[in-house]
C-alpha positions in Angstrom: 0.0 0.0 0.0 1.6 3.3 -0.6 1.1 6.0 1.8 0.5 10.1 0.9 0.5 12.3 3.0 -1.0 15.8 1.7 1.2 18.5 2.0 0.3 21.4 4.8 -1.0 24.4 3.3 2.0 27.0 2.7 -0.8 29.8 2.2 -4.5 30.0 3.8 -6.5 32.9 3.0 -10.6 33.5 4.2 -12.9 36.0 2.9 -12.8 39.4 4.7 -13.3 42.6 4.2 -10.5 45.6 4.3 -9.9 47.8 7.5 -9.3 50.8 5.9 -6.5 53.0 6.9 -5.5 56.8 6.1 -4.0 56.7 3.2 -4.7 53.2 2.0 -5.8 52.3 -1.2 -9.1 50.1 -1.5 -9.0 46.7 -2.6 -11.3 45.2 -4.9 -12.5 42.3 -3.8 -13.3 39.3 -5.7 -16.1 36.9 -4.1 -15.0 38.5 -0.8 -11.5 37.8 -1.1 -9.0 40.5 -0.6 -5.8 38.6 -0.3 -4.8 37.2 -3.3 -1.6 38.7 -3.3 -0.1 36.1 -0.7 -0.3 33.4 -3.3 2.9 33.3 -5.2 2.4 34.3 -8.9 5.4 32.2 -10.0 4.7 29.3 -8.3 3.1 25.7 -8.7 1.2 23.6 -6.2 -2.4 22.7 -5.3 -5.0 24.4 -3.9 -8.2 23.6 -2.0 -11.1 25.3 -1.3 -13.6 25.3 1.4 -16.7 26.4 2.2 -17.4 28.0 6.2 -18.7 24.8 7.1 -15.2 23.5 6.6 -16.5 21.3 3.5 -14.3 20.2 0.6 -15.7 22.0 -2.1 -12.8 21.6 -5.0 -9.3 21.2 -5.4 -7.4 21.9 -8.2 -3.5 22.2 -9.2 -1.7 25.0 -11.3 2.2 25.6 -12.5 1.1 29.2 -11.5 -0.9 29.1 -8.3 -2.5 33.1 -8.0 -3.5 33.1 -11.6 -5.3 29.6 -11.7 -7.1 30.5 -8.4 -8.0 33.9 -9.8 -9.1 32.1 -13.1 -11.9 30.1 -11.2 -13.8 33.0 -10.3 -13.7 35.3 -13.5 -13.9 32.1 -16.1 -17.0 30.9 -17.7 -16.2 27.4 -17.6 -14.5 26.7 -14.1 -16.6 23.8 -12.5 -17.5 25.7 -9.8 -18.4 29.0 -11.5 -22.2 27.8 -10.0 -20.7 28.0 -6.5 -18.5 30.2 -6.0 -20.0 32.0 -3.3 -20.2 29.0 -1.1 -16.2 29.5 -1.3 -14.8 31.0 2.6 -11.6 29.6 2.4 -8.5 29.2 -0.1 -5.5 26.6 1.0 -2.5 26.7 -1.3 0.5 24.2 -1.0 3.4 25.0 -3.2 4.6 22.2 -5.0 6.9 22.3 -7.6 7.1 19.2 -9.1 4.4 18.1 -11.8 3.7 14.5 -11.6 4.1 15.1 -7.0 0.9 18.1 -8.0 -1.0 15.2 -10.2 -0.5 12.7 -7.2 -1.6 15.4 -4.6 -4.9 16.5 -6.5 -5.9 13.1 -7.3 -5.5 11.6 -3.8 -7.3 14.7 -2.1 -10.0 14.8 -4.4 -11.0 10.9 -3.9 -10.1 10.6 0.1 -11.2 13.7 1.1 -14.3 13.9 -1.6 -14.5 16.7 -2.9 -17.7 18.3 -3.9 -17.2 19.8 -7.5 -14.3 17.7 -9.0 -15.9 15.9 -12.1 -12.8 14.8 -12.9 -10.7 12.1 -11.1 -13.4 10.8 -9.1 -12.8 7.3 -8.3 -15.1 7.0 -5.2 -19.2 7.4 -6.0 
């Protein structure tokens, strides 16, 4: 049997909105998220979100993490572009290597069932 162990999110971000300060520009925010520059731009990995019930929703992997994310709730054909706003919480886990990001998303999409993945589903 081989044992994977998913990785510990590097990022977490929630929805919130912005404390303004004197001074401080607004940021727009998109689906109630305001932090999307802590993801690394330049970076690949996975990424899992979750509604505020703590509930799988999806989980997804990109060779460049912020954009992909971003992508999911301005794109037409995202699979969850029907829920986004059941979305609270984004985790992101850099991981660099493609075929360790395949691995990842496949084996947190079927032990921790995730709701919108289509794809990859071996449980049902």
């Amino acid at each position: 049997m081989i044992k994977i162990d998913i990785p510990k999110p590097d990022i977490s971000i929630t929805q919130r909105k912005q404390v303004m300060k004197e001074g401080e520009p607004e940021i727009k925010d998109i689906y109630g998220f305001i932090d999307f520059h802590e993801i690394p731009r330049d970076k690949g990995g996975i990424f899992l979100f979750f509604s505020n019930r703590d509930e799988l929703l999806f989980v997804g992997k990109a060779r460049k993490l912020r954009q992909r994310i971003k992508k999911h709730f301005e794109d037409n054909v995202s699979p969850i572009k029907n829920h986004r706003n059941e979305v609270y919480r984004i985790d992101v886990c850099v991981v660099e290597d493609p075929m360790e990001r395949e691995i990842y998303e496949t084996y947190a999409i079927n032990t921790l069932q995730s709701k919108y993945n289509v794809d990859k589903v071996f449980y049902q």
